[in-house]
PAZAPA-4460 file (N, C-alpha, C; in steps of 0.05 Angstrom, whole numbers, plus 32768, in hexadecimal, padded with zeros to 4 digits):
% residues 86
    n_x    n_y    n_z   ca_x   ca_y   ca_z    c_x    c_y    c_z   seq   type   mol
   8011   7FE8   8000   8000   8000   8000   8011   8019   8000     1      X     A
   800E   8034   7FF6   8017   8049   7FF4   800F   8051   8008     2      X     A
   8012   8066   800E   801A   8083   8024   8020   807C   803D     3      X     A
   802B   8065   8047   803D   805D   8058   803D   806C   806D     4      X     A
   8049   8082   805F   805B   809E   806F   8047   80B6   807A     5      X     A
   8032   80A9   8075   801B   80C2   8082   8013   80A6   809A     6      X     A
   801A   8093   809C   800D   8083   80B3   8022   8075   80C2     7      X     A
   8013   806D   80DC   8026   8060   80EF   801E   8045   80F4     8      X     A
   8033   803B   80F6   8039   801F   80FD   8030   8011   811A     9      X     A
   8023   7FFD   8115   8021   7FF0   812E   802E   7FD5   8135    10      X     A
   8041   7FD9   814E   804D   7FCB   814D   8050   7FB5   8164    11      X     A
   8055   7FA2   816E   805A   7FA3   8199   806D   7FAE   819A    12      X     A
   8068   7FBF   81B5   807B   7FD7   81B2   808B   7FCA   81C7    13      X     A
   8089   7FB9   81D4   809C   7FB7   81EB   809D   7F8D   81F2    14      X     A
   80B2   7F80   81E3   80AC   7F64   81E0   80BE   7F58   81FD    15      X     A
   80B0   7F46   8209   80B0   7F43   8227   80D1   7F34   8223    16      X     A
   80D8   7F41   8242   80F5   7F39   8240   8107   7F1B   8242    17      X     A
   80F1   7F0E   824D   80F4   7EF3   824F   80ED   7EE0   8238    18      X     A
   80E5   7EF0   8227   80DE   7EDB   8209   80F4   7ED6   8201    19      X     A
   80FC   7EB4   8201   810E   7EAD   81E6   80FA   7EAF   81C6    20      X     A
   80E8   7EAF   81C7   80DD   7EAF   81AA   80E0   7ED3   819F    21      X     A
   80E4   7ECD   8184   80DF   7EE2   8174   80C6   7EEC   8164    22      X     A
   80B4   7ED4   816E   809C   7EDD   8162   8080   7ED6   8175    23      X     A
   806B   7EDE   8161   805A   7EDE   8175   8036   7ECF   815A    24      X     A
   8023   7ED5   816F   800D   7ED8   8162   7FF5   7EEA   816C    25      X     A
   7FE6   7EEF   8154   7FD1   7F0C   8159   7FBB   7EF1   8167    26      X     A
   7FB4   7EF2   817A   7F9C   7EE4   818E   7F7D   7EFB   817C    27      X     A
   7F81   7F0F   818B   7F63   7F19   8185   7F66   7F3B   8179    28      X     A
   7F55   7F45   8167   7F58   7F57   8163   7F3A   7F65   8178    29      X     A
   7F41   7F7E   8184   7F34   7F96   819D   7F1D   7FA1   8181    30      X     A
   7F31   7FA4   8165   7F26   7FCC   815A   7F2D   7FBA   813F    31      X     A
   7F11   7FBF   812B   7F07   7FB9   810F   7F1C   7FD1   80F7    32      X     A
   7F23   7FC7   80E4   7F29   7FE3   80D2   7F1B   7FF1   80CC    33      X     A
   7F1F   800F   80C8   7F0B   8022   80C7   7EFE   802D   80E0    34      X     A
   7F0C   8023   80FE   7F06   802F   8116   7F14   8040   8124    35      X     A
   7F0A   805C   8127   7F21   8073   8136   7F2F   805C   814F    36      X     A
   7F3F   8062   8154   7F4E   8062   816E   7F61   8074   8177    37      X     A
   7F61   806D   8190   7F76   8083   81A5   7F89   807F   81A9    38      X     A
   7F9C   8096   81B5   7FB9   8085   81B8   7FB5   8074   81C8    39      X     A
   7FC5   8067   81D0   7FC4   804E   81E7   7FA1   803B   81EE    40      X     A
   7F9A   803F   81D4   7F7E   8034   81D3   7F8E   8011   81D3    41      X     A
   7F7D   7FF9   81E0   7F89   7FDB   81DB   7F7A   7FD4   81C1    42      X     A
   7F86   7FCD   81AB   7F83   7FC8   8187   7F87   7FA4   8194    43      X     A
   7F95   7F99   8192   7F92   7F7B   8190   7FA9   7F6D   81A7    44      X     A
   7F9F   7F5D   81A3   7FAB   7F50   81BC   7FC2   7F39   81B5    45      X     A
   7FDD   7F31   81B7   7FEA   7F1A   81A8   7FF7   7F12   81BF    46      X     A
   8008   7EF8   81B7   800D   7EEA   81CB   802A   7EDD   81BA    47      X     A
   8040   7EE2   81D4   805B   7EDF   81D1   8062   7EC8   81E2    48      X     A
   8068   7EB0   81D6   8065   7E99   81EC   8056   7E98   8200    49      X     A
   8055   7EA0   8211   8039   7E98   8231   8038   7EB7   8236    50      X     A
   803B   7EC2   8228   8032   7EDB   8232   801F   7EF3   8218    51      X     A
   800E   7EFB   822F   7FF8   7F09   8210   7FFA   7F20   821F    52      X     A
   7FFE   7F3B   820A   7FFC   7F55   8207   7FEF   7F5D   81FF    53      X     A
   7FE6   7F74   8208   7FCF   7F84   81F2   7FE9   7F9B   81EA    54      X     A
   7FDE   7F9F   81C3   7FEE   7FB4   81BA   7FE2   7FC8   81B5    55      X     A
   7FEA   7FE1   81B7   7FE2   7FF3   81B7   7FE0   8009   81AA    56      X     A
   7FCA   8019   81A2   7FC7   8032   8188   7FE0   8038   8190    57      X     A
   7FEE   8047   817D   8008   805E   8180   7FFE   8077   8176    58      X     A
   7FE7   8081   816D   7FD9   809A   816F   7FC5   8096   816D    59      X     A
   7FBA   80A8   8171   7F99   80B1   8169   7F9A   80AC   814C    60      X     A
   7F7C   80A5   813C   7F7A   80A6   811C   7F6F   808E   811A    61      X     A
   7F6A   8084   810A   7F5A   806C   80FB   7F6E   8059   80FB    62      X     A
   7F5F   803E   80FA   7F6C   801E   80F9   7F65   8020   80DA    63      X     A
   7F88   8022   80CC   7F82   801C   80A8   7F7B   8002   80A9    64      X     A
   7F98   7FF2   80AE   7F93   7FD8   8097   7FA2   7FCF   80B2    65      X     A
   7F90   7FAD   80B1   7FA1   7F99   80C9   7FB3   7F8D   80B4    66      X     A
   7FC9   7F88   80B7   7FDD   7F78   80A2   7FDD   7F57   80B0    67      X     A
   7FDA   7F59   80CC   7FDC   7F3B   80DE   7FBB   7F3A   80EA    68      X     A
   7FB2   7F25   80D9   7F98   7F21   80E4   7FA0   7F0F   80FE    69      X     A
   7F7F   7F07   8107   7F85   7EF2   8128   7F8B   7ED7   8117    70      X     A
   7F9C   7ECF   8131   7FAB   7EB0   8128   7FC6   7EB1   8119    71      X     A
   7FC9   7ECF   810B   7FE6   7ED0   80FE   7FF7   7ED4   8111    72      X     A
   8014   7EC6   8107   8029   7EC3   810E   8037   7EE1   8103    73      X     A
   8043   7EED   8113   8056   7F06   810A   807A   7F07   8117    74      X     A
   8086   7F0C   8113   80A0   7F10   8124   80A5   7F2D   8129    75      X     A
   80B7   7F2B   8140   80BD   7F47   8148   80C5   7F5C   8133    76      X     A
   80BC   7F64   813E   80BD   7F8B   812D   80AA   7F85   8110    77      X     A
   809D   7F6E   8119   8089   7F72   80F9   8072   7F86   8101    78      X     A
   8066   7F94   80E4   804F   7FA2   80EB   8038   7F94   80E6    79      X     A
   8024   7F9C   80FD   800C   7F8F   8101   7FF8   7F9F   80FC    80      X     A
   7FF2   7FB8   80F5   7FE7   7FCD   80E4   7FF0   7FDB   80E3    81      X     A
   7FDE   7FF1   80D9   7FE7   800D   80D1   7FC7   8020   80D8    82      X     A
   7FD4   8034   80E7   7FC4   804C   80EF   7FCC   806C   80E1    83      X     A
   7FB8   8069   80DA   7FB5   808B   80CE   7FAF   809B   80E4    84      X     A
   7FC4   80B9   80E8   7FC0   80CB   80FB   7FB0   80DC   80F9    85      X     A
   7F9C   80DF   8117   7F87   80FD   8114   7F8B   810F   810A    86      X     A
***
């Protein structure tokens, strides 16, 4: 997809320190595409070996596009959507 650079990435922003794994999976998605959210609004929830996080808007603006639906497998620093800013 184009305009990249007008949107932000969603990412886990903070991967638990005790994980030997590098990856993870999306458990549940919180927020549909096409739904405002807030900063620090909980968007979906994934799970890094025995431990599940909720990740979190990084701004205000709309949920574009989920790239990791639920049940996908992603590795660290992959993006799991993209948010367009207010």
């Amino acid at each position: 997809m184009s305009g990249d650079a007008d949107r932000v990435e969603v990412t886990v922003a903070e991967w638990p320190d005790d994980a030997d794994s590098d990856e993870g999976v999306v458990v549940n998605w919180f927020t549909r595409e096409g739904a405002s959210v807030t900063e620090g609004e909980s968007l979906c929830e994934v799970q890094i070996e025995k431990v599940s996080l909720d990740v979190l808007a990084p701004v205000d603006g709309t949920l574009d596009d989920i790239v990791r639906g639920e049940d996908d497998e992603f590795a660290r620093g992959d993006t799991l959507a993209w948010v367009s800013p207010a």
